[in-house]
C-alpha positions, 0 to 999 in steps of 0.5 A: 498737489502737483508730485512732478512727474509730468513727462517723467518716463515709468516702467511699470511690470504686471500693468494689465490688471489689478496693482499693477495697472491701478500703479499705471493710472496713478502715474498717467494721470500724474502726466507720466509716459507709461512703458507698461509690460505684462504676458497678455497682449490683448489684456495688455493693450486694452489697458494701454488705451485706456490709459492713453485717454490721460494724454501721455505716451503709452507703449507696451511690451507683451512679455514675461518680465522675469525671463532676459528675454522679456527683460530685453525685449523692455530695453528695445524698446526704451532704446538700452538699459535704463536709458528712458526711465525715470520711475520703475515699479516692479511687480510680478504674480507671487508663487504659488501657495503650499506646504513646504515639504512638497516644494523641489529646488526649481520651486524655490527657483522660480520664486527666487528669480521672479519676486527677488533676481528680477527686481534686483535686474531691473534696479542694476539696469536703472539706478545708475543712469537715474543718478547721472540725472539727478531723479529716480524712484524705484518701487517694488510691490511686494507682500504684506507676507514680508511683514507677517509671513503666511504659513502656505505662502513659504516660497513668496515669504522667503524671495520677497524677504530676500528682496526686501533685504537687498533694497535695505541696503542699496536703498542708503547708498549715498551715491543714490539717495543724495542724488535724488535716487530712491528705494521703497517697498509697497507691501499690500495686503488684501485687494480687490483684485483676480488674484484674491478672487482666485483665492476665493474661488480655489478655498470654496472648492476645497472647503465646500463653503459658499464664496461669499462666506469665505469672502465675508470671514477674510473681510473680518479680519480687516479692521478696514472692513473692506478689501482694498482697491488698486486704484488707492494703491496706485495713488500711494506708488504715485505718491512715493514716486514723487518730488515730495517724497525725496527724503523717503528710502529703505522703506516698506510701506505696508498697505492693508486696511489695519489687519498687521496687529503689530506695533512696529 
């Protein structure tokens, strides 16, 4: 199936690793030009090249896409706010885990500026000029924690809920979606990425068990029976940035192998 989007441009944030760039190789192998942002410049790079061996345009801005500076340094390079970008996946590292009473007001900041303020940024500087043009497609990743909050993930819950609220709205409005302009959420459970590993690697510590019986209790609980990889991922943004998903919008599409027990 051709989703029409050969020589569409796409931002994609967090694409050196794991969701983020499974979402940039998905939309490079659909023929997109790729402008691909993340705070490492040599982990950056590498994916840049290997991204490039799909024949597009790969350009790359080495900067935290949640500071103005960062989000600058993105339209310096794409010649003005949302003036080259037909596709935008949002994506920025969740909050740290903890007990809530531990958390100060700059917690509760910082999570709100990057898993809420900064998406809501990047769809204002955007959205506009995708309608004036008549295509758009705006996917957030957010967290499976959106559908089934995590007791110790209290600060990604509540600003990816915060975001995930704001996109209901903005998602409907008809001077975007009957232009051609649309809004959705990918909420992904658990993946094969560093920031499970991590996860893995920091309750082994704490608990004494070995990593693979922590790995093999957290599979457990997936009817999949497996973690997912970013490169299924990536094909399911692909596919919500398509042509064929123009009726598509206000939606959180949630990702994780069966483990949400719920019917709705």
């Amino acid at each position: 199936m051709d989703f029409g989007l050969k020589g569409k441009w796409a931002l994609v944030g967090g694409a050196s690793k794991g969701l983020g760039l499974g979402c940039a190789q998905a939309l490079a192998s659909e023929g997109c030009h790729l402008v691909i942002v993340a705070r490492r410049a040599d982990v950056l790079e590498e994916a840049a090249q290997a991204l490039r061996a799909h024949g597009t345009t790969v350009l790359t801005v080495a900067q935290d896409i949640t500071t103005p500076e960062g989000r600058q340094a993105v339209w310096q390079v794409a010649g003005g706010p949302g003036k080259a970008f037909d596709i935008v996946v949002t994506n920025a590292g969740g909050p740290p885990p903890g007990d809530f009473r531990d958390w100060a007001r700059e917690d509760w900041i910082k999570a709100v500026d990057a898993n809420m303020l900064t998406p809501i940024e990047l769809i204002k500087a955007t959205v506009d000029g995708m309608a004036e043009r008549g295509f758009g497609r705006i996917v957030n990743i957010t967290s499976s924690s959106v559908k089934a909050p995590i007791d110790i993930l209290g600060l990604s819950n509540g600003a990816r809920s915060g975001l995930t609220g704001f996109v209901a709205g903005v998602a409907r409005n008809p001077r975007l979606v009957a232009r051609n302009v649309t809004l959705n959420n990918l909420l992904p459970g658990s993946f094969d990425t560093d920031r499970i590993r991590a996860t893995i690697t920091g309750a082994a510590k704490k608990t004494g068990q070995s990593e693979d019986d922590i790995r093999a209790a957290r599979i457990k609980t997936i009817p999949a029976g497996r973690f997912g990889n970013p490169k299924e991922f990536g094909e399911a943004c692909a596919y919500l940035c398509s042509q064929q998903a123009a009726y598509i919008t206000g939606q959180n599409l949630l990702i994780d192998g069966g483990a949400y027990p719920g019917t709705y």
